[in-house]
Each structure stands twice: as C-alpha cells, then as structure tokens.
C-alpha positions in Angstrom: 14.5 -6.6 19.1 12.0 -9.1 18.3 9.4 -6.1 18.0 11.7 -4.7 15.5 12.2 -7.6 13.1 9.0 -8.4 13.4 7.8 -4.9 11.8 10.9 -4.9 9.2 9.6 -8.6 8.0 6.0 -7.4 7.8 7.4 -3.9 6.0 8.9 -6.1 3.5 5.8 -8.3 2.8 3.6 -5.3 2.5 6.0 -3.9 0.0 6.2 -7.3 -2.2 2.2 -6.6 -2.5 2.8 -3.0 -3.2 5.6 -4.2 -6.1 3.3 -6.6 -7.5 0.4 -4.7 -7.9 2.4 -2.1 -9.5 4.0 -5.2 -11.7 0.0 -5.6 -12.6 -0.7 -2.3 -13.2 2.4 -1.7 -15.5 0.9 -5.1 -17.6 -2.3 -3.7 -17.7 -1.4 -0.5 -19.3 1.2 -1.7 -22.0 -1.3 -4.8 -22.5 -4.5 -2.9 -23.0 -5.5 -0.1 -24.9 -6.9 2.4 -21.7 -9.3 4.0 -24.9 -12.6 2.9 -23.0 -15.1 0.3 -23.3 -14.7 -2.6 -20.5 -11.0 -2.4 -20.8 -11.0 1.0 -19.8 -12.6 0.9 -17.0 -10.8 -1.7 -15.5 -7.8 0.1 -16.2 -9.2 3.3 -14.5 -10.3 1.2 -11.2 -6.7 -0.1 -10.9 -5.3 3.5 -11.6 -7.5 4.3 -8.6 -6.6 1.7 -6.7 -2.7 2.8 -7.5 -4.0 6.1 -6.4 -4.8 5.0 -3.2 -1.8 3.0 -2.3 0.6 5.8 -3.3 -0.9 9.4 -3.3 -2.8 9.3 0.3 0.0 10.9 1.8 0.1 13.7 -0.6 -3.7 14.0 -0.7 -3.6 13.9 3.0 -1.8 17.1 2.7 -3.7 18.6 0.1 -6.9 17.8 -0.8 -6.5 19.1 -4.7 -3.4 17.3 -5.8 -4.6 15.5 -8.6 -4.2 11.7 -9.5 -0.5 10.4 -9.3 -0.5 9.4 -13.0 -1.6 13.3 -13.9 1.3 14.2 -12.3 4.6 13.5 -14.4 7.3 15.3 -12.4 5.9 12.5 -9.9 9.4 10.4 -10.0 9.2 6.3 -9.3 11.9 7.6 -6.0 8.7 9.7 -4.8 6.2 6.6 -5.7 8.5 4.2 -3.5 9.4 6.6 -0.7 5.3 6.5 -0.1 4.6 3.1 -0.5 7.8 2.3 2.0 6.1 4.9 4.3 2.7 3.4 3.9 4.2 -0.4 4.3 6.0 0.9 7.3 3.1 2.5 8.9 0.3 -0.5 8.5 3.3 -3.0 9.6 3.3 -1.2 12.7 -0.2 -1.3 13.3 -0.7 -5.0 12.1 2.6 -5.9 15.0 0.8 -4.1 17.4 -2.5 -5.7 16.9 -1.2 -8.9 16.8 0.7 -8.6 19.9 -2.0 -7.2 21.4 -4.5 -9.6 20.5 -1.9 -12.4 21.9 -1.6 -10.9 25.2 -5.7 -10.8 25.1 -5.6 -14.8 24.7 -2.9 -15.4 26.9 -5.1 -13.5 29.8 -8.2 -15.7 28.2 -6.8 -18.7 28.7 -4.9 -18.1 32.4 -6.9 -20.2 35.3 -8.4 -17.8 37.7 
C-alpha cells in the first residue's frame, strides 16, 4: 500500500512539472512572436522540448510522426493521456530506485 501511494504522490508531482511547463510554453507562444530571430529560437527549443515530454510514445511507435504541434487532430485528451503515461512510468522507476537505494544503505550501515 505504501508502494502504491508512494508512486501515485510522485505521479502527481511529475504531472504538476509537466502542467507547468506546458503553462510556460502556452506564455511563450501568445507572448512572443515565434517569426525568428532570438525569440524564435527559444520558442522552437521549448517546442522540442514539449516534443519530447509528450510525443515519445508516438515516436516510439513510429519513427516519422512528425512534431506534436504539426499535428492538429493531436487533441489536449491525447497530450495528457501521454504525459499521465510518462509521469506514471518515471514515478515507478524513481519509487524503485529509491527503495532500492534504501535497502542498499540499510545493508551499508548493518554491523557485521
């Protein structure tokens, strides 16, 4: 049980930092004018970096789908189904590295 809460809490923390750098994103594209120059690119790197959070899966599965914000039939139910996925998937891996790395001390630091 403790396992289990333990991966919904991290789920939901992985998923406030997905939120808030789509929040960012979102700013950046109705704040700036994506028409290139310095602007621009910083717009494209966090439109990668978007890409990366949310389109793995799908590129995972096929190398040519194209960038998530090419894509318009690409609905925000589809964008947050993946990050959930992805949120769910590193919180597993961050709960069992951690416990894993606790039962590592607590063998450490046993008297022979």
């Amino acid at each position: 049980m403790k396992f289990l809460l333990a991966i919904l809490k991290t789920t939901f923390y992985m998923l406030m930092i997905y939120m808030s750098l789509v929040v960012i994103y979102l700013a950046v594209l109705v704040l700036v004018d994506p028409a290139g120059g310095f602007w621009g690119f910083i717009v494209n790197a966090v439109s990668f970096l978007m890409n990366n959070i949310f389109s793995y899966p799908l590129k995972i599965a096929n190398p040519d789908y194209p960038f998530f914000w090419e894509v318009n039939s690409i609905s925000t139910a589809t964008v947050l189904i993946f990050s959930f996925g992805n949120a769910l998937i590193q919180s597993l891996i961050v709960v069992y590295l951690t416990k894993l790395f606790k039962r590592k001390e607590k063998a450490a630091l046993k008297p022979e």
